[in-house]
MARVO-253232 format. One record per atom (N, C-alpha, C): atom name; residue in one letter; residue number from 0; x, y, z. Coordinates in nm, 2 decimals. Each point is the difference from the previous one (the first is absolute). Layout:
! residues N
ATOM, CA, A, NUM, X, Y, Z
...
***
This chain:
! residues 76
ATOM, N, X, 0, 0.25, 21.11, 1.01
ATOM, CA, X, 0, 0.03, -0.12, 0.08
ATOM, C, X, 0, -0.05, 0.02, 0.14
ATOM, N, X, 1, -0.04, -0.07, 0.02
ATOM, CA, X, 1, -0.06, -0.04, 0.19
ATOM, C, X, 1, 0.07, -0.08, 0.06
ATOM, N, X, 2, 0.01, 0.00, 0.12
ATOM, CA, X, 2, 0.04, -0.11, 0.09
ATOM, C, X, 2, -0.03, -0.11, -0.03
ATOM, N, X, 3, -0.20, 0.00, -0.01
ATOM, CA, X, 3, -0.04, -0.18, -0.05
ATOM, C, X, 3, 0.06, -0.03, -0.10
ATOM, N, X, 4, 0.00, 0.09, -0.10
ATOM, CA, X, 4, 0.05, -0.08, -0.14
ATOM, C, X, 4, 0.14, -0.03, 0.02
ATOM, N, X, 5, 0.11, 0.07, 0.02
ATOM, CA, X, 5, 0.09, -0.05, 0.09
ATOM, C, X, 5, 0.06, -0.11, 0.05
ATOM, N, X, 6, -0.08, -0.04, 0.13
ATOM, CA, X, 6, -0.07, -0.11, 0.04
ATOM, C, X, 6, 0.00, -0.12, -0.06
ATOM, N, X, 7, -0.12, 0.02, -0.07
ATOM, CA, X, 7, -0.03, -0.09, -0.11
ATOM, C, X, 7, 0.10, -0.06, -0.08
ATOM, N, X, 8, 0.11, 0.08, -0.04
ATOM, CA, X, 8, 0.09, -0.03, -0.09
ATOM, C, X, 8, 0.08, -0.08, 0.00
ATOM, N, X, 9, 0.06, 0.00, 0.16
ATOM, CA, X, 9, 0.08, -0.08, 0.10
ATOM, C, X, 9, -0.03, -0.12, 0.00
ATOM, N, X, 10, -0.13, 0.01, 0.06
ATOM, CA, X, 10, -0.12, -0.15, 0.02
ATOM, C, X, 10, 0.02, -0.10, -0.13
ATOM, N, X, 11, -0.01, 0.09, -0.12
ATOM, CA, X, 11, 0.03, -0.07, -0.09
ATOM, C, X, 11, 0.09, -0.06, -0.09
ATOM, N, X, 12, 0.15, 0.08, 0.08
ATOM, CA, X, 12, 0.13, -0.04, -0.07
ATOM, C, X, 12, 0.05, -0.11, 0.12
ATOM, N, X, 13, -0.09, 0.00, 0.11
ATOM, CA, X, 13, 0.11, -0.10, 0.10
ATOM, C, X, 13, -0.13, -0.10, 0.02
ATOM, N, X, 14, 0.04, -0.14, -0.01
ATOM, CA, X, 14, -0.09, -0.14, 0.02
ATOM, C, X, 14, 0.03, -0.02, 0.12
ATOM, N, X, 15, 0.05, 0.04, 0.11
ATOM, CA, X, 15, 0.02, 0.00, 0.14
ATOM, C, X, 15, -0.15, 0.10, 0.11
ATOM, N, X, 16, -0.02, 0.10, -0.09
ATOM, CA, X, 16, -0.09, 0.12, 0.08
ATOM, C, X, 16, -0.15, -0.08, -0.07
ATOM, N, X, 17, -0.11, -0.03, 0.13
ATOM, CA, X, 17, -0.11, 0.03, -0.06
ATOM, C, X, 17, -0.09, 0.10, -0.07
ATOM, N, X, 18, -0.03, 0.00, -0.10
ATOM, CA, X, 18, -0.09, 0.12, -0.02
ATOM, C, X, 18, -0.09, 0.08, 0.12
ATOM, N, X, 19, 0.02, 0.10, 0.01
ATOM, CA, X, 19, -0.12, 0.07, 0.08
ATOM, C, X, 19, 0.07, 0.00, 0.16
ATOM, N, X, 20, 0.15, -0.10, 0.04
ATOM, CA, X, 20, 0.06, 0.04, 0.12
ATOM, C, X, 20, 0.09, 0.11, -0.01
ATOM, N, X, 21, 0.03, 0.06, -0.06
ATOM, CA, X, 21, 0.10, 0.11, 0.02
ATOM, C, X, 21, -0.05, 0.09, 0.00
ATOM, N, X, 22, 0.04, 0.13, 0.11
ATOM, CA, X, 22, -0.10, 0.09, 0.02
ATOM, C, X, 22, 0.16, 0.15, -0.01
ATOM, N, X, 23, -0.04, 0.08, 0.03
ATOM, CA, X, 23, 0.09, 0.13, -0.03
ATOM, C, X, 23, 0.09, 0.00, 0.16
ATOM, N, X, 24, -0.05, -0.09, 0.08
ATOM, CA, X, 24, 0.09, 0.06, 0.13
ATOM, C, X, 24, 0.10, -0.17, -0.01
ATOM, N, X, 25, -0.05, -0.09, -0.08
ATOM, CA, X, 25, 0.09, -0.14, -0.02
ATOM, C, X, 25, 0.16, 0.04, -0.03
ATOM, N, X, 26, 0.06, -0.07, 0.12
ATOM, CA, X, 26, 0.14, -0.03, 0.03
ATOM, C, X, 26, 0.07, -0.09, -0.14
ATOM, N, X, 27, 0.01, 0.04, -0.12
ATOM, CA, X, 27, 0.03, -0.10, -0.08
ATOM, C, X, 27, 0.08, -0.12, 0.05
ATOM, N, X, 28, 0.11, 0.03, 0.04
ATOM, CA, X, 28, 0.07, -0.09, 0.02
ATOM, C, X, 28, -0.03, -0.12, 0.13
ATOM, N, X, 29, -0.12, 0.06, 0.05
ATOM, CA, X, 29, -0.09, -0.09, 0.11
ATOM, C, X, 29, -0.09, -0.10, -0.13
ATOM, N, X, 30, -0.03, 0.08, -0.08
ATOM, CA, X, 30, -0.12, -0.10, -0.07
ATOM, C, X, 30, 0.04, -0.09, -0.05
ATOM, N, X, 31, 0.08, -0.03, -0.11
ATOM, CA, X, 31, 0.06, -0.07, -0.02
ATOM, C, X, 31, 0.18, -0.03, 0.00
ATOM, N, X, 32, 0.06, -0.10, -0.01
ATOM, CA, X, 32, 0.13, -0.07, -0.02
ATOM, C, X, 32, 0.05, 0.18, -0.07
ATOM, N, X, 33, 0.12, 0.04, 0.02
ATOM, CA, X, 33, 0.00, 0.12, -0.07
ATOM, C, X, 33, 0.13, -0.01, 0.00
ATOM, N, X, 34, 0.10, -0.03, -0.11
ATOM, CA, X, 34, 0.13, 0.01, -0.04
ATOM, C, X, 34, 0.03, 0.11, -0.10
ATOM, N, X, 35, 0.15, -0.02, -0.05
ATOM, CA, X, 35, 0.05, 0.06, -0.08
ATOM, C, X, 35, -0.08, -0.02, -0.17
ATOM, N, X, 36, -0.08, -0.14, 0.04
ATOM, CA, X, 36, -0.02, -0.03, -0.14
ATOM, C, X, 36, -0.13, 0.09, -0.01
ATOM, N, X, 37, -0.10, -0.02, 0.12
ATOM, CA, X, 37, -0.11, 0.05, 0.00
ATOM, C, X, 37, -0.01, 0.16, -0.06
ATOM, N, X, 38, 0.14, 0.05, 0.08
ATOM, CA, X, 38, 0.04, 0.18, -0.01
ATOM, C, X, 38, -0.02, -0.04, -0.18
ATOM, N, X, 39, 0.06, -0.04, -0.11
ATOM, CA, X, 39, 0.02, 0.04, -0.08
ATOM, C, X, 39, -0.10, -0.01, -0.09
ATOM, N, X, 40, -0.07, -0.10, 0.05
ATOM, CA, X, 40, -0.14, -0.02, -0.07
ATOM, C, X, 40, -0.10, 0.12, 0.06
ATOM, N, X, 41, 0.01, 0.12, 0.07
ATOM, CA, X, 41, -0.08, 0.05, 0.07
ATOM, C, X, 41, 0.07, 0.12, -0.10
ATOM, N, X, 42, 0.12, 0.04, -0.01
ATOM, CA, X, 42, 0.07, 0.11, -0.07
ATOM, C, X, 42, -0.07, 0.02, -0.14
ATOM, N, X, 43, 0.00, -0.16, -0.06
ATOM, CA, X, 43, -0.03, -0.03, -0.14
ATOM, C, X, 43, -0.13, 0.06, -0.05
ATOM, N, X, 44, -0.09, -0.07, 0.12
ATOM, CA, X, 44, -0.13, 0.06, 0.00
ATOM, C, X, 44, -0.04, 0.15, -0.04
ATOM, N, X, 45, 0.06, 0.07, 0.11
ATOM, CA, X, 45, -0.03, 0.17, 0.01
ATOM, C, X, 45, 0.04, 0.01, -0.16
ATOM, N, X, 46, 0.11, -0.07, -0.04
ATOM, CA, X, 46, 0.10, 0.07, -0.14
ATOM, C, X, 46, -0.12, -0.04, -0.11
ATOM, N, X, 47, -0.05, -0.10, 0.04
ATOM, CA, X, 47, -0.11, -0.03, -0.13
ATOM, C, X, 47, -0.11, 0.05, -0.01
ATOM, N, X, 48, -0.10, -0.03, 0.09
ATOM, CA, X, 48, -0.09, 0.12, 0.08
ATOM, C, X, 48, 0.00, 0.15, 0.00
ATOM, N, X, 49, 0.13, 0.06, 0.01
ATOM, CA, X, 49, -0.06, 0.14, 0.04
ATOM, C, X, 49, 0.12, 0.03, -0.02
ATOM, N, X, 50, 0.09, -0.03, -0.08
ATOM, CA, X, 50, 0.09, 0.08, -0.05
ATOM, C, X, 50, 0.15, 0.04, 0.06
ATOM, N, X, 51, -0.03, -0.04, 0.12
ATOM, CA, X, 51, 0.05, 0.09, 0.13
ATOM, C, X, 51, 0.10, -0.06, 0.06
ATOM, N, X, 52, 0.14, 0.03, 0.03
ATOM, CA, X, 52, 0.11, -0.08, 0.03
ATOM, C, X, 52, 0.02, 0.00, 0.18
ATOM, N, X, 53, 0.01, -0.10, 0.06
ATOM, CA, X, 53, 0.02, -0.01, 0.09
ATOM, C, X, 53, 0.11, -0.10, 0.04
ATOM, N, X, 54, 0.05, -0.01, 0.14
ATOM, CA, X, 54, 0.11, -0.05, 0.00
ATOM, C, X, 54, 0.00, -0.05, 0.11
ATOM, N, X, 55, 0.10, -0.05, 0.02
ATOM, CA, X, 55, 0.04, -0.17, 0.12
ATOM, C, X, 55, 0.02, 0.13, 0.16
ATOM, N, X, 56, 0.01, 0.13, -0.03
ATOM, CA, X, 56, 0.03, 0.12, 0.11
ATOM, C, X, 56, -0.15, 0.05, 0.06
ATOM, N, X, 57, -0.08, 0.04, -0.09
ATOM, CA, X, 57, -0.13, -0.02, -0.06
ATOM, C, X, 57, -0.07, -0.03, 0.12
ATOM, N, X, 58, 0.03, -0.19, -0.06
ATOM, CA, X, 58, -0.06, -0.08, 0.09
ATOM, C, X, 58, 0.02, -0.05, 0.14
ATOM, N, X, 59, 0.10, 0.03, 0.03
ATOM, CA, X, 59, 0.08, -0.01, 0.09
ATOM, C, X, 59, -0.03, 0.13, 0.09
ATOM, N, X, 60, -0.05, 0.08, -0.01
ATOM, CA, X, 60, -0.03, 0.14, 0.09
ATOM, C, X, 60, -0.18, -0.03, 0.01
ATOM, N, X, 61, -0.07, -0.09, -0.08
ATOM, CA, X, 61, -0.15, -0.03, -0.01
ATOM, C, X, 61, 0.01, -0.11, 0.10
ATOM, N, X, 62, -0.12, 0.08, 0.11
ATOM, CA, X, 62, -0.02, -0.13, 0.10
ATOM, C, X, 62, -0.16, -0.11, -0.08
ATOM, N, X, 63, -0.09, 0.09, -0.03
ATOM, CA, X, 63, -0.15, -0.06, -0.01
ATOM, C, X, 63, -0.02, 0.07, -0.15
ATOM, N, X, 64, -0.12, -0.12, -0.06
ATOM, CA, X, 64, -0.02, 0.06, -0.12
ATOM, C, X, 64, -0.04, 0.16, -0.09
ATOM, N, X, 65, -0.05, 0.03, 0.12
ATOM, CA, X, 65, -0.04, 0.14, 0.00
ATOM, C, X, 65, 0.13, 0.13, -0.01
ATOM, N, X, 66, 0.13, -0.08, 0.06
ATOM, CA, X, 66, 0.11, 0.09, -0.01
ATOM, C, X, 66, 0.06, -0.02, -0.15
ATOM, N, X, 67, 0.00, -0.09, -0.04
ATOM, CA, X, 67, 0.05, -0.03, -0.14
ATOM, C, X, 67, -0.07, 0.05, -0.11
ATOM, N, X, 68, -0.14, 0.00, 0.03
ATOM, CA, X, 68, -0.10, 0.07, -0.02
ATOM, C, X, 68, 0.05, 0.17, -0.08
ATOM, N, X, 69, -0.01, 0.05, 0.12
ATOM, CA, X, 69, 0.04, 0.13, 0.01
ATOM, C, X, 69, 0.12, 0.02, -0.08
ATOM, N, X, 70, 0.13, -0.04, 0.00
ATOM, CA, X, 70, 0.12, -0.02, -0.07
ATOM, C, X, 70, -0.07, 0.01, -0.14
ATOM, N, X, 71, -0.04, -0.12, -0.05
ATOM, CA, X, 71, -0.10, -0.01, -0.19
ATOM, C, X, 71, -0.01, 0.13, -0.04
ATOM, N, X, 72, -0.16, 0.05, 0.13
ATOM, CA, X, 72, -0.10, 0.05, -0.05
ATOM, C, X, 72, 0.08, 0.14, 0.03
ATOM, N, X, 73, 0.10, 0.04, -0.03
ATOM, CA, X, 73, 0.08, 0.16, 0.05
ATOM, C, X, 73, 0.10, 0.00, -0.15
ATOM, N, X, 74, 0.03, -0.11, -0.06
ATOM, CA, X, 74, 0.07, -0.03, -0.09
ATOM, C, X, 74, -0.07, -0.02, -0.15
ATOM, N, X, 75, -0.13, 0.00, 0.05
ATOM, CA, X, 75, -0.07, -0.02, -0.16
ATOM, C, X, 75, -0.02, 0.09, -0.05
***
């Protein structure tokens, strides 16, 4: 797993982010609307994708995508 693919993945689970705007230093919660609902669709994601359990603590200590990033890619 890469950052872009990653990336990509996000881009593609949320109809809010354009493709190709989200970069590794992106403030998620700057990019788009980012609620509780958003959090659990972003949890779901990692769980389906890559196996990998993350949580509402997780995300909450993740400032930019690149930190959440890191959290995944240490867990796969």
């Amino acid at each position: 797993m890469t950052i872009q693919d990653f990336i990509a993945r996000i881009e593609d689970e949320f109809d809010d982010i354009q493709p190709g705007s989200l970069k590794p230093e992106s403030v998620f919660r700057e990019v788009f609307e980012w609620n509780s609902i958003n959090a659990l669709i972003l949890i779901a994601m990692v769980k389906t994708e890559y196996d990998v359990t993350v949580n509402a603590e997780d995300i909450a200590n993740s400032k930019t995508v690149e930190d959440i990033y890191r959290v995944v890619s240490s867990r796969v």
